[in-house]
C-alpha positions in Angstrom: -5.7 -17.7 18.7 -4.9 -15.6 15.6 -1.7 -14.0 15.4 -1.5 -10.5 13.9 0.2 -10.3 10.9 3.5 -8.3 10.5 3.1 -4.4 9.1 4.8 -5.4 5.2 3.9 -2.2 4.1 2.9 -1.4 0.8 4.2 -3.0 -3.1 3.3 0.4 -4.6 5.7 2.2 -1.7 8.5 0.1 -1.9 8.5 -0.4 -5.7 8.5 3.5 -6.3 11.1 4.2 -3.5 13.5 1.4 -5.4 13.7 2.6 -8.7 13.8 6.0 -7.5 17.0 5.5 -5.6 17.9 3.1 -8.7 17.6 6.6 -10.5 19.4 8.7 -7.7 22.0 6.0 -7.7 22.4 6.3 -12.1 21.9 10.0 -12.0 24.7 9.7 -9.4 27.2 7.8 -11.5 26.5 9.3 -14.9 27.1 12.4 -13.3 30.4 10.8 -11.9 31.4 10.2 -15.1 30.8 13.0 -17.1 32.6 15.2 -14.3 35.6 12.6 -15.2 34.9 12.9 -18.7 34.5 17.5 -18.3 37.6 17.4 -16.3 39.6 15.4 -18.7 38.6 17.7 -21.3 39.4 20.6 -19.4 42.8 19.5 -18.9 43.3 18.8 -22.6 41.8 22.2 -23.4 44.6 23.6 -21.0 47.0 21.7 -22.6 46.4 22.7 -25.8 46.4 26.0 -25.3 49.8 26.0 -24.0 51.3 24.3 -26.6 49.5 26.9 -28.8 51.0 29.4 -26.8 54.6 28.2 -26.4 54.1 27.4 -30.7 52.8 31.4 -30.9 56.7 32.2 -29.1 58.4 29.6 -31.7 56.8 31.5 -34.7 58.0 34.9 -33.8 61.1 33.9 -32.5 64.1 34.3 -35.2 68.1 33.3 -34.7 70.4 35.8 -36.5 73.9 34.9 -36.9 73.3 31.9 -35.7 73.5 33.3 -32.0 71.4 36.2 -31.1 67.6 35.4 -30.2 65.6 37.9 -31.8 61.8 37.5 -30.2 59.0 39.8 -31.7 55.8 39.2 -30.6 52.8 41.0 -32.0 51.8 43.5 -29.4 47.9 41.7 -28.3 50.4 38.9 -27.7 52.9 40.7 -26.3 50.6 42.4 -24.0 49.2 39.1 -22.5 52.9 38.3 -21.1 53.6 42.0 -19.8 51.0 41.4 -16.7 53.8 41.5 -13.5 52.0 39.4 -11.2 49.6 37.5 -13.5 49.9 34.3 -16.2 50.9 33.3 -18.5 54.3 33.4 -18.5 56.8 32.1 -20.5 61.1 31.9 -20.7 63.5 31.5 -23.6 66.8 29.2 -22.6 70.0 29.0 -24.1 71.3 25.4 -24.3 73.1 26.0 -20.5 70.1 27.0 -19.1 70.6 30.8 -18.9 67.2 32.9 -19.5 67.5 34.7 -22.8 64.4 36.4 -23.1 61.3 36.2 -20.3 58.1 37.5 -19.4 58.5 40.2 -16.6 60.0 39.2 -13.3 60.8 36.0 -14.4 64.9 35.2 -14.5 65.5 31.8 -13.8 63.9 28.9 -15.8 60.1 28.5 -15.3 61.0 24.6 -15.0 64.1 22.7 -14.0 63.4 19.6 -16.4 64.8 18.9 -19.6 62.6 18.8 -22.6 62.9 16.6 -25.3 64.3 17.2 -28.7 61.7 17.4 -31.1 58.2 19.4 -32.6 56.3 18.3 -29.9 56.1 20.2 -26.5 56.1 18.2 -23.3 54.0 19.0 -20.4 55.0 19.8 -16.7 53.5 20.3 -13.3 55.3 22.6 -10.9 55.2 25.0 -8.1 55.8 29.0 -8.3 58.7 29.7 -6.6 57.5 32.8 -4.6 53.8 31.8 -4.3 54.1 28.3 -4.2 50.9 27.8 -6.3 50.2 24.7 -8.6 51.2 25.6 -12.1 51.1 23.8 -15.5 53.3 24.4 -18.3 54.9 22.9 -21.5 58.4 22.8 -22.8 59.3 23.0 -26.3 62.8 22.6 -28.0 62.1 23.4 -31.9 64.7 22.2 -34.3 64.0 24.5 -37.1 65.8 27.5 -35.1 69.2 26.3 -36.0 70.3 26.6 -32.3 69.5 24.4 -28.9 67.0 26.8 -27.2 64.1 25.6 -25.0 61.1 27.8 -24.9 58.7 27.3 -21.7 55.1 28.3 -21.3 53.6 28.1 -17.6 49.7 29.1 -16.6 48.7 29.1 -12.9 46.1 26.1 -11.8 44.1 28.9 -10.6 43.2 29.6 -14.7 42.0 26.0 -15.1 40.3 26.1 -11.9 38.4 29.1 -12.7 37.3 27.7 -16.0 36.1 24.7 -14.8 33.9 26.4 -12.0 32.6 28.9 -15.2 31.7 26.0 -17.1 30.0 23.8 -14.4 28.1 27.1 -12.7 26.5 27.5 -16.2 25.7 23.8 -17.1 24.1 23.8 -13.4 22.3 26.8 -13.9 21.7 25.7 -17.8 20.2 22.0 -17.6 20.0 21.3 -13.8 16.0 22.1 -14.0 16.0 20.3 -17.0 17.5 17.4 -14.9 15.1 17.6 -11.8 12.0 17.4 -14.3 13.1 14.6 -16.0 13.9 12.7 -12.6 10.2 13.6 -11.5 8.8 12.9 -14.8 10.1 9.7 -14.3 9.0 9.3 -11.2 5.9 10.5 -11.8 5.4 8.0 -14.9 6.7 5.3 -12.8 3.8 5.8 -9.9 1.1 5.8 -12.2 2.4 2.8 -13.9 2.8 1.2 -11.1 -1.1 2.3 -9.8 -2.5 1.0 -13.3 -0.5 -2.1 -13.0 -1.5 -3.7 -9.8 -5.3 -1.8 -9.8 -6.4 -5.0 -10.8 -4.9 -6.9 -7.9 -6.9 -4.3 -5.4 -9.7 -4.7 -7.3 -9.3 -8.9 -7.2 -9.0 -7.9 -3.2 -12.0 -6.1 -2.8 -14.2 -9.1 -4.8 -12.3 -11.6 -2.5 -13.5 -9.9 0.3 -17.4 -9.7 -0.5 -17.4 -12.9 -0.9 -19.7 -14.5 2.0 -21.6 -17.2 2.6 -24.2 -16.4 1.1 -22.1 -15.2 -2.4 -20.2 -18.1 -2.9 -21.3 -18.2 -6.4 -19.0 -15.2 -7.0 -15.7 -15.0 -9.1 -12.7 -12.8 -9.2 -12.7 -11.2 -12.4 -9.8 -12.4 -14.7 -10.3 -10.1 -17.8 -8.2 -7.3 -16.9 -5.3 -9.3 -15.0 -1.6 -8.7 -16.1 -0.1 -12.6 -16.6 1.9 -12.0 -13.7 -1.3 -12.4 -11.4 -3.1 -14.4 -13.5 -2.4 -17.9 -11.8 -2.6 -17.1 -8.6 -6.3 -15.3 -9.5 -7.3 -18.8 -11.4 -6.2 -20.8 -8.2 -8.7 -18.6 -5.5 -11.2 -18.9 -8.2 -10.8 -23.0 -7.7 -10.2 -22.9 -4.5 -13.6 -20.6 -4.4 -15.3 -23.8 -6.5 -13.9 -26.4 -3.7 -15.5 -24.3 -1.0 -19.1 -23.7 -2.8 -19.3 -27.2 -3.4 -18.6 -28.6 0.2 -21.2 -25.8 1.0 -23.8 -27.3 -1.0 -23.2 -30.4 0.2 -23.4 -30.0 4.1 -26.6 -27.5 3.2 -27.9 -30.6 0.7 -27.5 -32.9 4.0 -28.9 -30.5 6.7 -32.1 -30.4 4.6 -32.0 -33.7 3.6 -31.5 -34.3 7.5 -34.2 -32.6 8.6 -36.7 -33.6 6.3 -36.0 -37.1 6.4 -36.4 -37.2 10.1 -40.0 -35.7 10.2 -41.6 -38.7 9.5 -39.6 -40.7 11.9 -41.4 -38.2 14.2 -44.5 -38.1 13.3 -45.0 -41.8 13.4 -43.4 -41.4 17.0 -46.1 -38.9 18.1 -49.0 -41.6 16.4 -47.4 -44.4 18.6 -47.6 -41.9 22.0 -51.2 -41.6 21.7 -51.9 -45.5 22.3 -49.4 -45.4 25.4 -50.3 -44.5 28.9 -51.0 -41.0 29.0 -48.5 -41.0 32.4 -45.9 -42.4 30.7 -46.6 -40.6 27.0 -46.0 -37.7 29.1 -42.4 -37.5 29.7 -41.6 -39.0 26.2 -44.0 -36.3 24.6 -41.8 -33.8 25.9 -38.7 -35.3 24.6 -40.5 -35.6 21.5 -41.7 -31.8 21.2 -37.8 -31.1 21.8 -36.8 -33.0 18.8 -39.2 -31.6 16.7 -37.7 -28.3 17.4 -34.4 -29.5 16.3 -35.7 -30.9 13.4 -37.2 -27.6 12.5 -34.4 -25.5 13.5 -32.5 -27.6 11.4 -34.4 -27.1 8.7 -34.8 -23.5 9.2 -30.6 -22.9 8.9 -30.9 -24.8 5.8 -33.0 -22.3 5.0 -30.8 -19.5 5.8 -27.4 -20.7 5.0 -29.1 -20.3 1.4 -30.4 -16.8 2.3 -29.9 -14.1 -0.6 -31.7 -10.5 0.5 -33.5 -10.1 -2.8 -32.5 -6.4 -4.7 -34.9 -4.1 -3.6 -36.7 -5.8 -0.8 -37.9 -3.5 2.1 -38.5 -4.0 5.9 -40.0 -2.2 8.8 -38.5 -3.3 11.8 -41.2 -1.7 13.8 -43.8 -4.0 11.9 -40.9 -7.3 12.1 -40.8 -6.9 15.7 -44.8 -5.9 16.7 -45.5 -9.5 14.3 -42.4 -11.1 17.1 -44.4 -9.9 19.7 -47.6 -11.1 19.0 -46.3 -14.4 17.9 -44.5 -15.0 21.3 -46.7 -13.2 24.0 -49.0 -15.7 24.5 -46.0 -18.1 25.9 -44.5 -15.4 27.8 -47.6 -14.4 29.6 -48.2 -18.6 30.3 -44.6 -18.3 31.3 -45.6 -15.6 33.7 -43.2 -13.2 32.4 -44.5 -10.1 30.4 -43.0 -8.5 26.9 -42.4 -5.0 25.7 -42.3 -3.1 22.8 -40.1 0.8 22.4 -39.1 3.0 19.7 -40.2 4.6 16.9 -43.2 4.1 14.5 -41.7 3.0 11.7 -38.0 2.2 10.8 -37.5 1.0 6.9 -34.3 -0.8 6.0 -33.1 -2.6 3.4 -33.9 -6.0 3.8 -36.8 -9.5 4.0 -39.1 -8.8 6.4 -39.5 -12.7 6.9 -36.4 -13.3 7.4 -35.9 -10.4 10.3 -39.1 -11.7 12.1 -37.6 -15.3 12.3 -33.7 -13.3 14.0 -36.4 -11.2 16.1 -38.0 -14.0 17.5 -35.7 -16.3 18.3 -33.5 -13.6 19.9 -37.2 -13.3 22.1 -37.3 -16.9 23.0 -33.6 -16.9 24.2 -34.8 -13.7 26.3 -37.8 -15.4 27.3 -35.4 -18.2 28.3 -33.0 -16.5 30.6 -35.7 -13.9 32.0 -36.7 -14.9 35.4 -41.0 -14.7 36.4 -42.4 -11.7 36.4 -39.7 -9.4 34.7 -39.7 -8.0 31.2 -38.7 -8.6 28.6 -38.3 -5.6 25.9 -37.9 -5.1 22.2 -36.6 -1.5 21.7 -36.2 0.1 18.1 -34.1 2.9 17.2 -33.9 4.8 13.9 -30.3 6.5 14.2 -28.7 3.6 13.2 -31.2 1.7 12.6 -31.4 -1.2 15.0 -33.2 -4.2 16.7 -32.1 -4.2 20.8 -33.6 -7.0 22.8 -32.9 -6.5 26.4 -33.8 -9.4 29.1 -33.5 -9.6 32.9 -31.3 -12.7 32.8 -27.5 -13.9 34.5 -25.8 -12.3 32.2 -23.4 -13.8 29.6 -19.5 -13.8 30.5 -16.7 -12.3 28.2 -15.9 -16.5 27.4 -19.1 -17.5 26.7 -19.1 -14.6 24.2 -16.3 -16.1 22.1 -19.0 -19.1 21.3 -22.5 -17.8 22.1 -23.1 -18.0 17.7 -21.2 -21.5 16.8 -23.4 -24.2 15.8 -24.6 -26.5 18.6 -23.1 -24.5 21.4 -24.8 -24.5 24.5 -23.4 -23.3 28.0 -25.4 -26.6 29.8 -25.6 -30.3 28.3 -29.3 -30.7 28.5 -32.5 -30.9 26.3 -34.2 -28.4 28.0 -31.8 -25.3 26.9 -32.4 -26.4 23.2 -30.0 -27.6 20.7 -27.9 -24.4 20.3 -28.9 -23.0 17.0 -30.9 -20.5 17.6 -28.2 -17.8 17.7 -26.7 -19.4 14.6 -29.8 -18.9 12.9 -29.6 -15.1 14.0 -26.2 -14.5 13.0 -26.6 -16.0 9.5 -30.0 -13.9 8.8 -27.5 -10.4 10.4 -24.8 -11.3 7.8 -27.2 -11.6 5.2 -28.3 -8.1 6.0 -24.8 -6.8 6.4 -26.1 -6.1 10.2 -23.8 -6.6 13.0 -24.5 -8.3 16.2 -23.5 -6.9 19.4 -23.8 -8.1 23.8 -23.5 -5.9 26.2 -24.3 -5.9 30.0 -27.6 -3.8 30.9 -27.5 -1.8 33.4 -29.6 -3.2 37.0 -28.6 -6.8 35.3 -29.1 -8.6 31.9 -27.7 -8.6 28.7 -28.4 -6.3 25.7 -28.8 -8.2 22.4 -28.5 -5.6 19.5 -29.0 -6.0 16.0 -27.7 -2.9 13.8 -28.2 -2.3 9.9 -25.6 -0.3 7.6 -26.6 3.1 7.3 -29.7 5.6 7.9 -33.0 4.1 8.2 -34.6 5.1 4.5 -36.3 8.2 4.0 -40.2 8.2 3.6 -40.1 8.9 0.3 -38.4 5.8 -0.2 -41.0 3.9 2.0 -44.0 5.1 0.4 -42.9 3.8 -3.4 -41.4 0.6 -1.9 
């Protein structure tokens, strides 16, 4: 009993679903990184501007005296600090502390921290006192004053945040369609390559799978194979040279056989004809039932070699009227009678010779199981095309089924039901034709043998020039 092979789905699927979640999965962490990489950048472009800002105050701010901060911003500068409720803003402390000169609203320092002496401001994170919003800012104490001030700059998060969102909603909007078509591009490059690449292994498949019986002499092509597939290709093709061989031989013996054994026989029926007719009698019989071996054998040499020659044609009406004439003689001295339905003249691809030798012997196992008196009929349809041969007989069971076409099969042990290759014969000459074979149960009792051919029947034009 076969087991069904698990569902493994298909290479091409699971190939093209990998690398495009291998390209979800990079498109994921380059984009990872260059939102590290913007964000970093934004913060140094935050930072910058800050210090350029808090190095703006330090350039118009002047010391006179030696005590008294003079600040005189230009006014487009000025103007950005004079905003109330907005940022920047910024605060000029004396050495204590004390706010000498702010932006509006602001009187106490912007940061609580000390900065470090020196030309380079120092940057801050801290919290509005009244809003309690995120803000960033740089302190600066300049040397160059001639008196220990510390000038602060502070911008609210809100600024960066804002910035950031304007430059990702425009590189979005700017290159995330140019993104999508390169992904399906990709993709789309990466399913045809794919197809390309293992067509040759599908087309390797569908050769593997006409080979038959009667095509053994076929190869798998090898000219278009990628090296990958290559070796396993070259081993079916050996394997394929194993199997023809042990074919030829058994066919070479079953001849051989066969032929070697008819003289055997015919010196056998010589010596029957000088014993006592009584007891030549009985062995005559035997006798007449090895010669049918003999030729059956012969005959499934015969067909295990069969090739439907290109371009042969075959009426099955004619196949089965020859069938019937050839057999009603012994199934009117059987006292059973035989039938012929159907249409005039169905053409199919096919040796007529061949058909005739299925037909009949699909007859004489009819014949066989048909009691006396009862009919046996040969029916032939055009739509399929098809051979029915429908008998009177027991019936066959759903076990005997599984075995009614092996070699040497019979239901009962004895000579007289033959030697069991009759329906061999018949299923080797069907496969030839690319026919199936089908039983079924007729209705009021017997079996159904049918015989159907791939395709229409041939059109008449088609008959005429054949």
């Amino acid at each position: 009993m076969t087991q069904e092979s698990p569902d493994r789905g298909s290479l091409l699927a699971a190939v093209f679903w990998r690398v495009g979640l291998t390209m979800l999965l990079a498109i994921g962490l380059v984009s990872g990184l260059l939102l590290y990489e913007f964000t970093d950048h934004i913060d140094n472009m935050r930072d910058r501007s800050l210090k350029g800002q808090a190095m703006d105050i330090v350039r118009h701010l002047t010391v006179s005296d030696g005590q008294t901060v003079n600040l005189d911003l230009p006014p487009s500068l000025a103007a950005a600090y004079q905003i109330p409720d907005d940022m920047p803003r910024f605060a000029i402390l004396d050495e204590s502390g004390k706010v000498l000169a702010a932006s509006p609203n602001v009187s106490e320092p912007l940061w609580n921290g000390i900065a470090a002496k020196g030309p380079l401001p120092q940057t801050f994170e801290t919290h509005d006192p009244e809003s309690g919003d995120l803000v960033y800012g740089v302190s600066l104490r300049p040397e160059e004053l001639g008196r220990s001030i510390t000038i602060q700059v502070t911008q609210n998060a809100s600024h960066h945040d804002v910035l950031a969102d304007t430059l990702l909603d425009e590189a979005v909007d700017e290159y995330l369609w140019v993104i999508v078509l390169i992904f399906a591009a990709i993709l789309a490059v990466t399913y045809v390559t794919l197809r390309s690449a293992l067509a040759p292994l599908s087309e390797a498949s569908a050769q593997a799978a006409a080979i038959g019986p009667s095509s053994l002499e076929r190869r798998l092509r090898t000219d278009r194979l990628p090296r990958e597939i290559l070796p396993l290709v070259t081993a079916v093709n050996s394997a394929l040279d194993r199997v023809e061989k042990g074919f030829q031989v058994q066919r070479r013996f079953t001849a051989d056989a066969a032929h070697e054994m008819r003289t055997p026989i015919a010196l056998l029926r010589t010596h029957l004809e000088n014993l006592d007719p009584t007891r030549a009698a009985a062995l005559r019989e035997d006798l007449n039932q090895l010669e049918r071996v003999v030729a059956q054998l012969l005959k499934l040499a015969q067909v295990d070699a069969l090739v439907v020659p290109e371009g042969s044609r075959a009426d099955l009406c004619e196949v089965a009227t020859n069938a019937a004439a050839f057999l009603g003689p012994k199934a009117v001295a059987a006292g059973k009678s035989l039938a012929l339905e159907g249409n005039d003249r169905v053409t199919v691809a096919g040796d007529p010779d061949a058909l005739e030798v299925a037909i009949r012997n699909l007859v004489e196992n009819a014949l066989v199981q048909t009691p006396t008196e009862e009919e046996v009929v040969i029916r032939i349809t055009e739509d399929p095309p098809c051979i029915q041969i429908l008998d009177r007989g027991p019936g066959i069971s759903d076990d005997d089924r599984e075995h009614l076409f092996d070699r040497f099969w019979r239901k009962e042990r004895n000579l007289d039901t033959g030697a069991g290759l009759g329906l061999s014969i018949v299923s080797r000459i069907a496969a030839a034709h690319g026919a199936t074979l089908d039983i079924d149960r007729r209705p009021g009792g017997g079996t159904v043998f049918a015989m159907t051919f791939p395709g229409p029947a041939m059109p008449e034009s088609t008959r005429a020039d054949a």
